[in-house]
N, C-alpha and C positions, 0 to 999 in steps of 0.2 A: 157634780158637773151638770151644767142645764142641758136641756135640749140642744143637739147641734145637726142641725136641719142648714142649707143653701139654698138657691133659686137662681139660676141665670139663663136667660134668653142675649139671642143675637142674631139680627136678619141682614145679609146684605145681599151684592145682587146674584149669588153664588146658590146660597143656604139660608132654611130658616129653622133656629133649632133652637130648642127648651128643655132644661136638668133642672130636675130637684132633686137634693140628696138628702138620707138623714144618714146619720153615722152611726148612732145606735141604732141601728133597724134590725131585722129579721132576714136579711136577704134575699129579700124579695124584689123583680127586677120586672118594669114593661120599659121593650127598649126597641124601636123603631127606627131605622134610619134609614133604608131602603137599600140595604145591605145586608144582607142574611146570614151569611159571616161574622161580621161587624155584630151584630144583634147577639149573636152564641158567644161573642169573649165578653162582650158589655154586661150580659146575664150572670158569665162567671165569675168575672171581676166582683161584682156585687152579691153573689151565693158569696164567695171566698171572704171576701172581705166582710160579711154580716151588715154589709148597707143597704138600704132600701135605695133605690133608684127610679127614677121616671125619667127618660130622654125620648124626645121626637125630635127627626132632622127630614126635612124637606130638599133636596139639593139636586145640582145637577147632574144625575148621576147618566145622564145623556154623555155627558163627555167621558166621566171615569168614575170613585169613588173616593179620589183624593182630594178635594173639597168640601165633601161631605164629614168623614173620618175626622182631616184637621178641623175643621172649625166644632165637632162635637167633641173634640178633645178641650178646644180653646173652653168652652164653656163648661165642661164636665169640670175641670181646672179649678174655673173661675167657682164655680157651686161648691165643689169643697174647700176652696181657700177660705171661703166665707163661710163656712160651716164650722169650720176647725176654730173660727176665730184668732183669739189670741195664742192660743194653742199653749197657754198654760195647763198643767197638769198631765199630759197626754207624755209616755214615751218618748216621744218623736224618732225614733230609729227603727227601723223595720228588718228582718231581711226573712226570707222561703227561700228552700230549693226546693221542687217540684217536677219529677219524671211525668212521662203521659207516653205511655209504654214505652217505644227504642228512644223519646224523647226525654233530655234532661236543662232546665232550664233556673238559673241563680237570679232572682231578683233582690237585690236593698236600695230602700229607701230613707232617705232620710228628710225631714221637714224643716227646714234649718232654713226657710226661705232664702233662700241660693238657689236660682233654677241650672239646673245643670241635668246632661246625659252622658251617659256614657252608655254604646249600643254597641256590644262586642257579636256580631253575625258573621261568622263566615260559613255557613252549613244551611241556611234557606233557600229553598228553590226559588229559580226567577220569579215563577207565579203561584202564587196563592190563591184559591177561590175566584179565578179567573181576573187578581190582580195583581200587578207587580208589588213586592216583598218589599220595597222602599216606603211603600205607604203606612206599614207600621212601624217604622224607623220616625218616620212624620207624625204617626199621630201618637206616640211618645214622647217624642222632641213636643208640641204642641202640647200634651199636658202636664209634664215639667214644668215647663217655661209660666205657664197660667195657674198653676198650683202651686208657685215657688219650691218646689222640690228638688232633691237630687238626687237622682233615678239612676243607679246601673243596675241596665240587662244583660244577662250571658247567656246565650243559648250555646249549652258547653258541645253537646253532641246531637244530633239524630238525625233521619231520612226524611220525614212525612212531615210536611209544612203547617199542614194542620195542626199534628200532635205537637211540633216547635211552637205556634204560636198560642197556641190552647196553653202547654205550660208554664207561659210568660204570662198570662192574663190568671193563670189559676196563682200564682207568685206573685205577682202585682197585688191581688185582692190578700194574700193571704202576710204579707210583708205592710202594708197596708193597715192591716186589723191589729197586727200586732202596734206599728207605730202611733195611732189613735188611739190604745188604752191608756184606761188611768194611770197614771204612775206617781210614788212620790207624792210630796206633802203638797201639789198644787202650783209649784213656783213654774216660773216658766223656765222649761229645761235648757241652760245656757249658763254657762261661767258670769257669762258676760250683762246677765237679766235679761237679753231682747232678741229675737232671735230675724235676720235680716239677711 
């Protein structure tokens, strides 16, 4: 399998943000978005997942952090879609469960370019890190939809909004890594040859 490295930038009058990803990387993550939250799952994602990351987001985060999140989800998306390529020989199905102490958190993925979510929440607090809890419903929904994936979250049980969302990003990356390995004689994994 070659190198599967991405790049995507996107400025408009919101946000300005830039991802490279590699896929086989080390896990090693500089993640800036001027969300300090946002930056600790973005890190873990990429420790979890064993992908190297660079993102920087510029945004207005004067009004909130929901601007910023989506549109770095749109391009994080968009840099792995293009990384993955044709996504011959790779898995493509993923899934983690992952606790993060009284938290317990189900992610699968699958890469079957279908974007789809499914965001099972009913146990997160209003606010998170001093934002409402909808915003990672959003910047889910956003890198599904730009990665062509099809993402269900369960956050099954816990109290601590951190620990819930920490264990969805530590399952994202680790659901993820499994779906991105080699698998199989190389064909693109699909009854049907093409996967869309």
């Amino acid at each position: 399998m070659t190198e599967r490295f991405g790049t995507y930038s996107r400025e408009t009058g919101e946000t300005r943000v830039a991802v490279e990803i590699a896929l086989d990387g080390a896990g090693t993550a500089a993640v800036d978005t001027g969300f300090g939250f946002a930056d600790h799952m973005l890190n873990l994602l990429a420790f979890w997942a064993a992908f190297d990351l660079k993102l920087t987001c510029r945004g207005d985060m004067e009004v909130d952090a929901h601007h910023s999140l989506e549109d770095a989800a749109i391009c994080l998306g968009e840099a792995f879609r293009q990384a993955l390529g044709d996504r011959a020989g790779i898995a493509r199905v993923g899934m983690a469960k992952v606790p993060m102490d009284e938290a317990l958190c189900e992610v699968v993925v699958d890469l079957s370019g279908r974007p789809y979510l499914v965001y099972r929440e009913n146990v997160l607090p209003p606010v998170i890190a001093g934002e409402e809890k909808d915003l990672w419903r959003e910047f889910f929904k956003s890198f599904a939809v730009s990665a062509r994936m099809n993402l269900h979250i369960h956050y099954e049980y816990g109290q601590n909004g951190h620990h819930l969302v920490e264990a969805a990003f530590k399952a994202l990356g680790l659901a993820l890594r499994r779906a991105v390995a080699a698998y199989g004689s190389g064909r693109v994994p699909s009854t049907k040859g093409s996967l869309d």
